[in-house]
C-alpha positions in Angstrom: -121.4 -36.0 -6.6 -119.6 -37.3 -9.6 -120.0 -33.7 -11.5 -118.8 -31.6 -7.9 -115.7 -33.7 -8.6 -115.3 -32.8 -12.2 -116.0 -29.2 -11.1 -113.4 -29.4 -8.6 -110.7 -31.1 -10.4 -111.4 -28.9 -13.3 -110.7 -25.6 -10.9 -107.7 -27.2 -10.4 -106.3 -27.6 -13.3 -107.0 -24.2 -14.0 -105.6 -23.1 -11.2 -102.3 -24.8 -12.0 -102.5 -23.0 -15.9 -103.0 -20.1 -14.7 -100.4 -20.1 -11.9 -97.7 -21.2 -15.1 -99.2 -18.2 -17.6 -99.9 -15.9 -14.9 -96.2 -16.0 -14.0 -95.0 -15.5 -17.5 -97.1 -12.6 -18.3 -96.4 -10.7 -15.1 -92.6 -11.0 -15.1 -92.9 -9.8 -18.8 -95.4 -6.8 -17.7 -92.5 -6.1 -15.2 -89.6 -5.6 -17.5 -87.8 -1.9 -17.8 -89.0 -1.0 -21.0 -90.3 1.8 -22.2 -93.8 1.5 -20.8 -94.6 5.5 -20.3 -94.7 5.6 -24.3 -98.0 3.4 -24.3 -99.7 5.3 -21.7 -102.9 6.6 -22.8 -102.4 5.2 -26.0 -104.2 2.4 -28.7 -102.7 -0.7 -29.7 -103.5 -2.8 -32.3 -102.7 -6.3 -32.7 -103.5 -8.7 -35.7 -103.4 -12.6 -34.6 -104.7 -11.6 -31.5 -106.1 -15.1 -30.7 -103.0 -16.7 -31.8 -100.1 -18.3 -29.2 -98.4 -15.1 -29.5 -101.2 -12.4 -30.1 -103.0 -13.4 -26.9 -99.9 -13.7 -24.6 -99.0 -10.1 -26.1 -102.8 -8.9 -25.0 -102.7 -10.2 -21.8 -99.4 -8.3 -20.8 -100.4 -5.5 -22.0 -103.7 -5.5 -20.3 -101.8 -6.1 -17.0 -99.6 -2.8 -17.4 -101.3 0.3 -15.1 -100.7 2.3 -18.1 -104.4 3.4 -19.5 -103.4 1.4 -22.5 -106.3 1.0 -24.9 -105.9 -2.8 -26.7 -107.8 -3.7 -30.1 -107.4 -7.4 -31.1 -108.4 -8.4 -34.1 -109.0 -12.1 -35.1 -111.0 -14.0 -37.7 -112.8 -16.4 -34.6 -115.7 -14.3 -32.2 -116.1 -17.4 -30.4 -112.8 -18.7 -30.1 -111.9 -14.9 -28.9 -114.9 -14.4 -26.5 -113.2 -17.9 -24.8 -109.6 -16.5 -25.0 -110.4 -12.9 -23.6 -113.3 -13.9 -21.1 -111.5 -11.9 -18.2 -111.1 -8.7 -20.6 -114.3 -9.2 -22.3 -116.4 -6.7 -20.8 -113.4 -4.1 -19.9 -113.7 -0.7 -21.9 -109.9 -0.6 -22.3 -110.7 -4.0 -24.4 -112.2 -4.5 -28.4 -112.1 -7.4 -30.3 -112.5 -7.2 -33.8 -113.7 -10.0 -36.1 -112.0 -9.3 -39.6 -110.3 -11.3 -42.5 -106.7 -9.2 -42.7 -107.2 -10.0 -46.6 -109.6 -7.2 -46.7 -109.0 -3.4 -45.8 -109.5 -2.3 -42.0 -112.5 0.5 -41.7 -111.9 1.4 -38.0 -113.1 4.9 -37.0 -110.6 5.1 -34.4 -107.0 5.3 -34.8 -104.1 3.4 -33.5 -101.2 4.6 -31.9 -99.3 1.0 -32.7 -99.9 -1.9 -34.3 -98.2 -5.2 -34.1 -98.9 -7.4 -37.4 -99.1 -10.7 -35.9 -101.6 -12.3 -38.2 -100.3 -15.4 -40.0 -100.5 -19.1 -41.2 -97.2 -20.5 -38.9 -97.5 -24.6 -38.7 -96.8 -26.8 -41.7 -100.0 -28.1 -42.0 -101.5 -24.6 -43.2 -98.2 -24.2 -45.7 -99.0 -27.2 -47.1 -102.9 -27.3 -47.8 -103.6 -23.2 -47.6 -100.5 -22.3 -49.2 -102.8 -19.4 -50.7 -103.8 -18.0 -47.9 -100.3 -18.2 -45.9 -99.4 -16.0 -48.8 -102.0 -13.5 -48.7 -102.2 -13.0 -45.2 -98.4 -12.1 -45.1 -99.1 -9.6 -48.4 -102.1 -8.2 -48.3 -102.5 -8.5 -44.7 -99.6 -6.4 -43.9 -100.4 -3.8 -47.2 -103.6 -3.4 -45.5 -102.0 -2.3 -41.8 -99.5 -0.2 -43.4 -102.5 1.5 -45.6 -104.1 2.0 -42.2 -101.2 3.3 -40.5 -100.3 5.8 -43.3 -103.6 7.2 -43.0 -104.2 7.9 -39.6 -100.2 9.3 -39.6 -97.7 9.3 -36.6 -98.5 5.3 -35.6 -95.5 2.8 -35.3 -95.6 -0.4 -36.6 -94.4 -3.7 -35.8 -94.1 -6.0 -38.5 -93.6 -10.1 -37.1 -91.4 -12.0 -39.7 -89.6 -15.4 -39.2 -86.6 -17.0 -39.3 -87.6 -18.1 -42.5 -86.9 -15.0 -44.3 -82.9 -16.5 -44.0 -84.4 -19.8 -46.3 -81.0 -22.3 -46.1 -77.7 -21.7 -44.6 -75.4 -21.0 -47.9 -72.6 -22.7 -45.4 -70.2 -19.7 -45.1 -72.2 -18.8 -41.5 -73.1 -20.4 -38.4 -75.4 -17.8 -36.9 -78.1 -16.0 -39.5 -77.1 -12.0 -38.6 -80.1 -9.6 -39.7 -78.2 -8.8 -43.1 -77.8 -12.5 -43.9 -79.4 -13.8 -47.2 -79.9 -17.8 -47.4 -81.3 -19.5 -50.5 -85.2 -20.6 -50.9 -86.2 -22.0 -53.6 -89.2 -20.3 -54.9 -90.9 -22.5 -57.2 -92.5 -24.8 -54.4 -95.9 -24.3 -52.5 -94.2 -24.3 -49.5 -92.0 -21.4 -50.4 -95.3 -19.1 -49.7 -94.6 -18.4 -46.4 -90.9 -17.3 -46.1 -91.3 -15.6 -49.6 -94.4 -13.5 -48.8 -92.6 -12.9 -45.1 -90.0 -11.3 -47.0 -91.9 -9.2 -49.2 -93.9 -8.3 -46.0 -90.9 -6.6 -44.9 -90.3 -5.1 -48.3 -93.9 -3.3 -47.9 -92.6 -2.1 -44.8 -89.5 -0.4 -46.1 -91.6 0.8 -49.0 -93.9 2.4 -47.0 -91.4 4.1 -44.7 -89.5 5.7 -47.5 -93.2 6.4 -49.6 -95.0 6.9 -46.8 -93.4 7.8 -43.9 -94.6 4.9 -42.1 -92.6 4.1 -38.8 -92.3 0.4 -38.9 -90.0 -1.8 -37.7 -89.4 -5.4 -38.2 -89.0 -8.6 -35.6 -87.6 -12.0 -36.9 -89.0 -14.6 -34.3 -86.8 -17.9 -34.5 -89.3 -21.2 -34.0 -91.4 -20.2 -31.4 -93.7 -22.7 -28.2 -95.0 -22.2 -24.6 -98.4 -22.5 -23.4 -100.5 -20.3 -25.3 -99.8 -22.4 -27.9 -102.9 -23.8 -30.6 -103.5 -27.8 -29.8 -103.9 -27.5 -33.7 -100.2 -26.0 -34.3 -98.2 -28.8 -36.3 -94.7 -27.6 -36.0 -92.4 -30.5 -35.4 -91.9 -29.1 -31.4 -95.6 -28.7 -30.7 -96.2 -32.0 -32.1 -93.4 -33.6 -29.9 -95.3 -31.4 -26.7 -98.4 -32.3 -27.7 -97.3 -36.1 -27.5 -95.4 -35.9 -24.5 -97.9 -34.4 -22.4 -100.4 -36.8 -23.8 -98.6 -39.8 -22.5 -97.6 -40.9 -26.0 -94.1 -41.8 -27.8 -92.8 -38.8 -29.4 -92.8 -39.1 -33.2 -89.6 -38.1 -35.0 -90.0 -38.3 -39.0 -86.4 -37.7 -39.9 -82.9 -38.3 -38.1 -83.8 -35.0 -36.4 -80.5 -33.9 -36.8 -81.9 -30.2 -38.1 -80.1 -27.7 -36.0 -82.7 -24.3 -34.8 -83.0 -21.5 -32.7 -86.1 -21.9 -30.5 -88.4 -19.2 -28.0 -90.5 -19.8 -25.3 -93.1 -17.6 -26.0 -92.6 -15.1 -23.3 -89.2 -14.4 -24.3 -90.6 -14.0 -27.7 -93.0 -11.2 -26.2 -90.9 -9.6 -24.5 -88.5 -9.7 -27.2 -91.4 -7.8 -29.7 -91.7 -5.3 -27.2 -88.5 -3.9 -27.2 -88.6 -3.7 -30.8 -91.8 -1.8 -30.7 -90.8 -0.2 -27.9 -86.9 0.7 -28.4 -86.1 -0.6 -32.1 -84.8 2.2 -34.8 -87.1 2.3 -37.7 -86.5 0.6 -41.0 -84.0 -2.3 -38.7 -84.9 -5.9 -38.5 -83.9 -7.2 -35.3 -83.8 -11.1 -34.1 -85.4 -12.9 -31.4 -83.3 -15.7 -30.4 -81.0 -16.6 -27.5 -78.2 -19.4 -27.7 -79.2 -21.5 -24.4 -82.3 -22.4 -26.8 -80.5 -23.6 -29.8 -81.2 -27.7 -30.0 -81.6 -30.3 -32.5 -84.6 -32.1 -33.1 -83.2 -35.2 -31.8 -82.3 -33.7 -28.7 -85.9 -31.8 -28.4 -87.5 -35.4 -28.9 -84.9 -37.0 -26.3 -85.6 -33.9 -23.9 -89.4 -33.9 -23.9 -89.4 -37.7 -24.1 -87.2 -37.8 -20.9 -89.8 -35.1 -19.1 -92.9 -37.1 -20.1 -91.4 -40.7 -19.3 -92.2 -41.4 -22.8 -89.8 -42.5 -25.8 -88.5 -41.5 -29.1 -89.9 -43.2 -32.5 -88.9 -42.9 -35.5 -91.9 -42.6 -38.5 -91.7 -41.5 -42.4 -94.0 -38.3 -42.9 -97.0 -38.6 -45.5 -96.6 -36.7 -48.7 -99.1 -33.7 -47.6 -96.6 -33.3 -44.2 -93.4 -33.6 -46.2 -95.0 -31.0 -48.5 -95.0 -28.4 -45.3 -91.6 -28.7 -43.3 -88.7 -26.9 -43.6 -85.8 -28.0 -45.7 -83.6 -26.0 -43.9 -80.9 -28.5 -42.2 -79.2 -25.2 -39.7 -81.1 -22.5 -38.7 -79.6 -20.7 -35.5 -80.1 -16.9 -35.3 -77.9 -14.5 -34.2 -79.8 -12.4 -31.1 -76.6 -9.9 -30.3 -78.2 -7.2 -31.8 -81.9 -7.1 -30.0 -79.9 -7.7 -27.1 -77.8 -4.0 -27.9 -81.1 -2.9 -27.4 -81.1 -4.3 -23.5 -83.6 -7.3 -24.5 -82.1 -10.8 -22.4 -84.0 -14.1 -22.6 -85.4 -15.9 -19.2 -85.5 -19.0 -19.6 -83.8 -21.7 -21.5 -85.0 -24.6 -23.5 -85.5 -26.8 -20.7 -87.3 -25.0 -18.3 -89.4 -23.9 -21.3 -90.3 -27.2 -22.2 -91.5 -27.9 -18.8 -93.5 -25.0 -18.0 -95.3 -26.1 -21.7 -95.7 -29.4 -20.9 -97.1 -29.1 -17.2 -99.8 -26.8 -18.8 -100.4 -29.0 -21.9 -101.3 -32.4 -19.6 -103.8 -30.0 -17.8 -105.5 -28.7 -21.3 -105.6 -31.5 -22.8 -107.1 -33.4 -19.9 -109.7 -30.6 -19.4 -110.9 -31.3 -23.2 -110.9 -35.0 -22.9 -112.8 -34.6 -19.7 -110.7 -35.6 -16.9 
């Protein structure tokens, strides 16, 4: 009797997921963009498993389009779970590979969306190697595979990040703006090798005639994200739908432009789909723009939790961002018709109604 139950409330949690992501990825696979350029074509998309990657797969498997979708992922097993319902579909492949390594693929790709990277503190700070290659020889590797199959666009994920601090002379980071980082620290791998990722990319468009173009995502969340992200909103999400007093380890008065993820989708598409090559263009919409005190306060609110305040461990500290304003400036994505959906509120609670069902799922509620 006792394990019926646990079946049943199980399906319903699900069911309550599913009805949350389900919703995101369909208005997304509804948009007016320019779907008839994927039909009967192959994408490929690095970081397939990842919060982004998979919610990118899943929309594109629910366009009528006879779009052909390679993912490719370092994880079988974590995949296999991710893409049960595509598993077995011949329009779906999943590809085990270390993006450090060359791609031998005997068939070619139409597009390709380099989404493959370290993104939480966590990985900064104890594989500060590997957040480097990934962004570096990862992306050489696409581009290599691009320029040899010929007449393939590619989309190239950077960050925020690429901005480093605000010099003070701008509120909002434009795409031509140039902040300071300071490169002799371990954490300065990942916003240093994203921008030389987008240096390979304008290399190989002038050497190579690649046709990339580049998307800056500002701090992105939603429900696909990993319970194993450690970015300061995830952690306050993954408290709050826990039932547990969000941790705040500094006076959280850091200013930055946040996504819910299936803005942040939908704003990669219309760069793949309508961005001129050789631009950068921002992801970012100003009805997202919070502090982390105000995050904390908001999810804290939601969750009927409250906000305390802890010092972070030297491994933590060694991770995060000292970058005190970060708020992007979306007006040019949006020239390209691209609006955000939803704000940071009602993104917070579609993430937090699906995080209290995933995380009682895995403690076996």
């Amino acid at each position: 009797m006792n394990r019926e139950i646990n079946r049943e409330m199980s399906r319903k949690m699900n069911n309550e997921i599913n009805e949350v992501i389900n919703g995101d990825i369909h208005y997304v696979a509804a948009l007016p963009l320019s779907w008839e350029k994927l039909e009967g074509k192959t994408v490929l998309i690095s970081g397939a498993s990842g919060m982004i990657g998979s919610f990118l797969v899943s929309v594109l498997m629910a366009r009528p389009e006879n779009i052909r979708v390679i993912g490719i992922g370092r994880d079988m097993e974590k995949a296999r779970k991710r893409f049960a319902r595509y598993w077995e579909r011949p329009d779906f492949l999943f590809l085990s590979h270390d993006m450090n390594q060359p791609l031998s693929l005997d068939e070619r790709a139409d597009f390709i969306i380099h989404a493959a990277s370290n993104t939480h503190p966590a990985a900064y700070s104890a594989d500060p190697i590997g957040t480097m290659t990934t962004n570096l020889l990862g992306t050489l590797n696409l581009l290599e595979f691009a320029a040899a199959w010929g007449n393939c666009r590619f989309l190239f994920a950077s960050s925020v990040e690429v901005y480093g601090e605000n010099r003070g002379d701008q509120k909002y980071f434009d795409e031509a703006y140039c902040g300071y980082i300071d490169c002799n620290t371990a954490r300065a791998g990942y916003p240093e090798s994203k921008r030389a990722g987008e240096a390979l990319c304008q290399s190989y468009i002038r050497q190579k005639g690649v046709d990339a173009v580049i998307a800056r995502l500002s701090r992105t969340y939603g429900p696909t994200m990993l319970l194993s992200d450690t970015k300061a909103v995830s952690q306050f999400l993954k408290k709050g739908a826990a039932g547990e007093d969000i941790v705040l380890k500094s006076a959280g008065n850091q200013l930055y432009s946040y996504s819910y993820v299936a803005d942040a989708v939908s704003g990669l598409l219309t760069v793949l789909l309508k961005g001129e090559c050789g631009q950068a263009y921002n992801i970012a919409d100003t009805n997202s723009d919070i502090t982390l005190k105000e995050l904390s306060a908001m999810i804290a609110e939601k969750s009927g939790t409250k906000v305390v305040f802890e010092l972070p461990d030297a491994r933590e500290a060694a991770g995060y961002s000292t970058a005190t304003t970060a708020l992007m400036d979306g007006g040019k994505l949006k020239g390209l018709g691209w609006q955000a959906h939803w704000d940071m509120e009602q993104g917070v609670e579609r993430t937090l109604k699906c995080l209290q069902v995933r995380m009682k799922e895995e403690a076996g509620a």
